[in-house]
C-alpha positions as CSV (number, residue, x, y, z in Angstrom):
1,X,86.0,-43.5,-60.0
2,X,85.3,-44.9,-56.6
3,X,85.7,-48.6,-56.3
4,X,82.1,-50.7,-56.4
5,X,81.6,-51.9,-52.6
6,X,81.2,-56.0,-52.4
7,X,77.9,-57.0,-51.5
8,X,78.3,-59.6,-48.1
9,X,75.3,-61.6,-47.6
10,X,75.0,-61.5,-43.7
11,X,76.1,-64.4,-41.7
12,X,73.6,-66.0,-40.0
13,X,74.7,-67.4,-36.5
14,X,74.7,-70.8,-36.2
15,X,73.1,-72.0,-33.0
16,X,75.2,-73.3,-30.0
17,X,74.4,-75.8,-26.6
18,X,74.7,-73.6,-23.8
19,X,73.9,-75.8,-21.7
20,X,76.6,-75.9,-19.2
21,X,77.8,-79.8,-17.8
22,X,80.3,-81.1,-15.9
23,X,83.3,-78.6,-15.1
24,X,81.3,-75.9,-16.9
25,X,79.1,-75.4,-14.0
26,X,80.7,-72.6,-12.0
27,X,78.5,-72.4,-8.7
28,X,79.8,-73.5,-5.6
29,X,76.5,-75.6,-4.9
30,X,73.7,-76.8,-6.3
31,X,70.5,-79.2,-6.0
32,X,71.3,-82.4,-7.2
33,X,68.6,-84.7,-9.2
34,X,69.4,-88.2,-9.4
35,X,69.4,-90.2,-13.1
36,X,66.2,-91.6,-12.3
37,X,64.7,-88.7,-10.4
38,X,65.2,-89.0,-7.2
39,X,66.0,-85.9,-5.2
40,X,69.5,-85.9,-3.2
41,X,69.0,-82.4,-1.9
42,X,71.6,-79.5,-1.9
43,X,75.4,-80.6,-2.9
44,X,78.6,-79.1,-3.3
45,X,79.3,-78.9,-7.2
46,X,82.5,-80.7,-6.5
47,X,80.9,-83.4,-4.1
48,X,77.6,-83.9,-7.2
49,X,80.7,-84.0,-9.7
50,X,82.5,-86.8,-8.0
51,X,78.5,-88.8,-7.4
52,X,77.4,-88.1,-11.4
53,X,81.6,-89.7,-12.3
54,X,81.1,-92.3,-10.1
55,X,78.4,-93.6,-12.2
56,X,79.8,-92.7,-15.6
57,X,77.7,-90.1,-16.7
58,X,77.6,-86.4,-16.8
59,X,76.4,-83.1,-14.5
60,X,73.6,-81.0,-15.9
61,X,72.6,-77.8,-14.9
62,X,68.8,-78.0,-15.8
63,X,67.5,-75.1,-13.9
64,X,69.8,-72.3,-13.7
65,X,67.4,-69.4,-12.6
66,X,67.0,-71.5,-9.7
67,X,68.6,-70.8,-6.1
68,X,70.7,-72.9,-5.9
69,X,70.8,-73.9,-9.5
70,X,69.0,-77.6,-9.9
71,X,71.5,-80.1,-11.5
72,X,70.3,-83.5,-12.7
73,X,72.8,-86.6,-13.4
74,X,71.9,-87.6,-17.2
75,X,73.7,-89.5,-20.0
76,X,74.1,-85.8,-21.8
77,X,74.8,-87.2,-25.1
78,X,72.1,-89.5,-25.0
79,X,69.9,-87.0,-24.0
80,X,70.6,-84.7,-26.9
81,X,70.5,-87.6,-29.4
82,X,66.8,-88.1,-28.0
83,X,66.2,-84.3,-28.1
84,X,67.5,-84.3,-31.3
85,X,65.2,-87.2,-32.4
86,X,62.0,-85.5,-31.1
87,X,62.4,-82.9,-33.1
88,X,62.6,-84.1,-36.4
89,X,59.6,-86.3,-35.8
90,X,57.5,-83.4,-34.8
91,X,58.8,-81.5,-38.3
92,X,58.0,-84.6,-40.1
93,X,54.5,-84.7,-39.0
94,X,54.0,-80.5,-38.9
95,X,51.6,-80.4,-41.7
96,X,52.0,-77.4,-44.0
97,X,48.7,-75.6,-44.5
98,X,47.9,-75.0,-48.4
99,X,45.1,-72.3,-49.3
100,X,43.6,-73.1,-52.6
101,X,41.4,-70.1,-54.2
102,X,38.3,-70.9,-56.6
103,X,36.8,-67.5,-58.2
104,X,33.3,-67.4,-59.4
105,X,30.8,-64.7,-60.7
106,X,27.1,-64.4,-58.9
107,X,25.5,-64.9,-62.3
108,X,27.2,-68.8,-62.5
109,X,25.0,-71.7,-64.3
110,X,24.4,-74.2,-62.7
111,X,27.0,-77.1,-64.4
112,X,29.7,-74.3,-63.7
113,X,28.6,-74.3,-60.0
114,X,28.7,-78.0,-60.1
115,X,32.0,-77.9,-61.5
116,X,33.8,-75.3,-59.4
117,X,32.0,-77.1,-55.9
118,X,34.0,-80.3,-57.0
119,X,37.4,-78.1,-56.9
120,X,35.9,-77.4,-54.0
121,X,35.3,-80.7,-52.1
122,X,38.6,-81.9,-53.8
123,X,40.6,-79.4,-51.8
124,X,39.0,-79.9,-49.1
125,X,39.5,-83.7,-48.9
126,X,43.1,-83.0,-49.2
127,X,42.9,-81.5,-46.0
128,X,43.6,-77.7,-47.9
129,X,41.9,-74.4,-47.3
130,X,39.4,-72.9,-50.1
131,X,39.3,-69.6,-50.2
132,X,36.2,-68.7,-52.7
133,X,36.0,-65.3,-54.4
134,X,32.6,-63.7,-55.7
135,X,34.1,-61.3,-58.7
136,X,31.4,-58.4,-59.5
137,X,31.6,-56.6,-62.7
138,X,29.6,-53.3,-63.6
139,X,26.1,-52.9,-62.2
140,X,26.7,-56.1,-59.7
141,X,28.4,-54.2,-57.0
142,X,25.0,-53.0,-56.6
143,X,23.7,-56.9,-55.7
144,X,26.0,-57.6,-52.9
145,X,23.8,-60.0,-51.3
146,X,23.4,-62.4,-54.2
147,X,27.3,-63.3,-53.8
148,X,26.9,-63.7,-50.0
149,X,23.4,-66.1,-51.0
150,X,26.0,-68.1,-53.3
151,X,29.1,-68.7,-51.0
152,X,26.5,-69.3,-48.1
153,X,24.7,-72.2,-50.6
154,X,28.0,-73.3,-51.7
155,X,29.1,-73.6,-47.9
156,X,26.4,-75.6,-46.7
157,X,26.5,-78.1,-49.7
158,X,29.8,-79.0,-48.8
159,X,29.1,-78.8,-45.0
160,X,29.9,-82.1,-44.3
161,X,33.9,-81.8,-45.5
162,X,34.2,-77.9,-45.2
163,X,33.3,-75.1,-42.5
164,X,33.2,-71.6,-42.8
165,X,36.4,-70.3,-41.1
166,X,36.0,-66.7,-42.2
167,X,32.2,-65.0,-43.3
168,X,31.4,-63.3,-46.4
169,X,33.0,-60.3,-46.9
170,X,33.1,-57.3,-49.1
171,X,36.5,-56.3,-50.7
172,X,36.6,-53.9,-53.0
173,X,34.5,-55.4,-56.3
174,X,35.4,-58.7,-54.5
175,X,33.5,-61.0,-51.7
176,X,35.8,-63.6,-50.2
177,X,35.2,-66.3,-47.9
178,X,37.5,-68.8,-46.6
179,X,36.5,-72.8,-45.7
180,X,38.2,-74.8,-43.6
181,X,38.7,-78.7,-44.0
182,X,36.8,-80.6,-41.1
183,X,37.6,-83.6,-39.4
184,X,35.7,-85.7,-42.0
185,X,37.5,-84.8,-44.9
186,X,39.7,-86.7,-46.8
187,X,38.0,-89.9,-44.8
188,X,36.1,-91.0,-47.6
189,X,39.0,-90.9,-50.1
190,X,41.3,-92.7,-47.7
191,X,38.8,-95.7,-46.8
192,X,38.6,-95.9,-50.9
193,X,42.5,-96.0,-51.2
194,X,42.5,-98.6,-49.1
195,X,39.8,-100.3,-50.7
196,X,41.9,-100.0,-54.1
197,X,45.0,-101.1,-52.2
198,X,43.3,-104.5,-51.3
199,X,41.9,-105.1,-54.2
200,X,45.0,-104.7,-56.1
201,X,46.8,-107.4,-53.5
202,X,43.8,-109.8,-54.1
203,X,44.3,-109.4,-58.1
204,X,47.9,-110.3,-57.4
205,X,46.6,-113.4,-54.9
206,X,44.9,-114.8,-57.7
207,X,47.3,-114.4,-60.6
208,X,49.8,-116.8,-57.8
209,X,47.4,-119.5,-56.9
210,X,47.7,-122.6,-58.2
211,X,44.4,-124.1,-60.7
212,X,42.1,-125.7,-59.1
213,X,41.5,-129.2,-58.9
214,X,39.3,-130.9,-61.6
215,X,35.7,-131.8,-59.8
216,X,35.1,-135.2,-58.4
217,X,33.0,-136.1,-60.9
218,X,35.1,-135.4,-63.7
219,X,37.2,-138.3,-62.3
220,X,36.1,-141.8,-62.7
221,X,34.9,-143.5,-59.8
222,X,35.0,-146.9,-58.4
223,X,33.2,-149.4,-60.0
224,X,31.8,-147.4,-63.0
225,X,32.9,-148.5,-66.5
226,X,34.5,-146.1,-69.2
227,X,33.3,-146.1,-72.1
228,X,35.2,-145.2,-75.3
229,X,34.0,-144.1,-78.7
């Protein structure tokens, strides 16, 4: 019996700098950019080597397409620590997209509409896509245009947090339409978490503040006389 081959999982190939600094520029010359961005014109490599040491800080080819290739005196690490920096912010604030579905049938009372257009407008407000389905079963494939009537109605009742980012359209026994979140949803349930959020540090305000005073005229005052029982 032949042996059972291993399975490898392929390496994937870990991403190098290939930038090229200091003595890893090769060219005899190139155009030299000051650390602050000044232009020094074209330079020997050796002669921009010996100005970028004499200030402590590194040779960068920036431009190496360009004739002669455009250097720029940087503090490399630095700069990659910044680069670096960048980049996780703008993955921290890349916003994944979610598409939510909500399926309904063209026959649909009306406290089931009610219903399914609050799934609706609660997707929307969290800034998620809807896509709505119209399912036809039997002689409704004939009525075609009383599912498009129904996502068009459910559309423009939620108008004001959702647009139409794809129209009504026919798939098989299905009619799909997708809604888009608009720049005013999720405003209204933000300004009432932060409504909540003061409210809740006021309750704790209170529950921390000394009793007041008794009023001055629980307090006896000058020249009256008190009389006990």
């Amino acid at each position: 019996m032949r042996p059972r081959r291993r399975r490898f999982e392929p390496v994937r190939p870990v991403s190098r700098d290939t930038t090229r600094i200091n003595d890893a520029i090769r060219v005899p010359r190139v155009r030299l950019i000051d650390s602050d961005g000044t232009q020094l014109g074209i330079k020997s490599t050796d002669e921009a080597l010996d100005y970028a040491y004499g200030k402590n800080l590194d040779l960068v080819e920036v431009a190496a397409q360009a004739d002669p290739p455009v250097a720029k005196v940087m503090d490399y690490g630095k700069y990659r620590y910044e680069q670096e920096q960048k980049a996780k912010q703008a993955r921290k604030h890349q916003s994944q997209i979610q598409v939510k579905e909500i399926k309904l049938r063209p026959k649909i009372g009306q406290h089931d509409y009610n219903t399914k257009k609050g799934h609706v407008e609660r997707f929307l407000n969290q800034r998620a896509k809807v896509k709505v389905t119209i399912m036809f079963r039997g002689r409704e494939t004939a009525h075609p245009e009383r599912g498009r009537d129904l996502l068009l109605r459910l559309a423009d009742d939620v108008k004001e947090i959702g647009q139409i980012e794809s129209q009504p359209l026919l798939d098989g026994r299905n009619m799909v339409m997708l809604l888009g979140p608009t720049k005013n949803a999720g405003v209204k349930r933000d300004a009432e978490d932060e409504d909540a959020q003061r409210s809740k540090e006021a309750v704790q305000g209170d529950r921390h503040r000394p009793d007041p005073a008794p009023a001055d005229d629980a307090q006896p005052q000058p020249g009256e006389e008190v009389v006990e029982a």
